[in-house]
C-alpha positions as CSV (number, residue, x, y, z in Angstrom):
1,X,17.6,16.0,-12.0
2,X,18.2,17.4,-8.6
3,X,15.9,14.8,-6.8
4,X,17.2,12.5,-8.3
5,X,20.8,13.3,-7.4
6,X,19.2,14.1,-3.5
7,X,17.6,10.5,-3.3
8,X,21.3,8.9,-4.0
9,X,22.7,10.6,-1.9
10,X,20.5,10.4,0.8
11,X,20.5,6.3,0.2
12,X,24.3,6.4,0.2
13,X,24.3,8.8,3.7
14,X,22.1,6.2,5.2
15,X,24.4,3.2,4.6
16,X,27.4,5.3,5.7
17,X,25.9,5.8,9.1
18,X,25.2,2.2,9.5
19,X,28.9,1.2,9.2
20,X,28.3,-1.5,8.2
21,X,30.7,-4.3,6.8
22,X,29.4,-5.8,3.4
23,X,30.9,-9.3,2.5
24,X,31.7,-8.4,-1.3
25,X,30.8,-5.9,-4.0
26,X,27.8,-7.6,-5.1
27,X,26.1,-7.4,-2.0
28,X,26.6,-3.7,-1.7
29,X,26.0,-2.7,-5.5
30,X,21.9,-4.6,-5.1
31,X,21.3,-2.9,-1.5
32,X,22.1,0.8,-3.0
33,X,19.6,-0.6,-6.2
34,X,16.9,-1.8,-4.2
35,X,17.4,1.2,-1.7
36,X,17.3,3.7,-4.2
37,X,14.6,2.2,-6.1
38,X,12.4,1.8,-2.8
39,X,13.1,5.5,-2.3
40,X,12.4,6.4,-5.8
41,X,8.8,4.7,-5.2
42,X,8.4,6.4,-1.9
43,X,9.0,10.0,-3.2
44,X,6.8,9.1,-5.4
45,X,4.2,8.4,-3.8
46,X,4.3,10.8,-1.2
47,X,4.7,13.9,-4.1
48,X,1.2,11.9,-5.6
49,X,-0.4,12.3,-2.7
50,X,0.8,16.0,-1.9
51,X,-0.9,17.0,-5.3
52,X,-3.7,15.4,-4.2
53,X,-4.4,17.4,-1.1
54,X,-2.8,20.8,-2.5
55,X,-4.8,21.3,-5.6
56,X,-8.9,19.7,-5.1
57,X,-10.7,19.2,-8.6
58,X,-13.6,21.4,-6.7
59,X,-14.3,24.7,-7.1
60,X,-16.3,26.1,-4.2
61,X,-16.7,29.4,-6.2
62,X,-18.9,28.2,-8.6
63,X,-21.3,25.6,-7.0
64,X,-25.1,26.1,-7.2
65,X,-26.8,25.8,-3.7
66,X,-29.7,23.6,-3.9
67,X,-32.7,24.8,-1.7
68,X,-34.3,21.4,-2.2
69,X,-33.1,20.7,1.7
70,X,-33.8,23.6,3.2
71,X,-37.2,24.1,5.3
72,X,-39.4,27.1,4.3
């Protein structure tokens, strides 16, 4: 719940700083949707891919060396 409340506000932050001047409500309300949805995707994605890296499906610990390869 808390990224999700970080990701509005951080799409809301961003438009602030922009300043700028939006010709009617309509045109505001589907910027914040698409920019918070496109944010949504991008955390996403980038926690996906953090996984990815952090945890490996190898364990090193346990592998059995094969001597095939190796000259005598």
């Amino acid at each position: 719940m808390d990224t999700s409340k970080d990701i509005v506000q951080e799409v809301f932050i961003k438009i602030w700083e922009q300043d700028i001047q939006y010709p009617n409500f309509y045109a505001i309300k589907s910027l914040l949707y698409k920019s918070v949805k496109n944010r949504c995707l991008d955390y996403l994605k980038s926690r996906y891919h953090r996984s990815m890296v952090q945890s490996p499906d190898i364990d090193f610990n346990h592998m059995v060396t094969d001597t095939f390869f190796i000259p005598n």
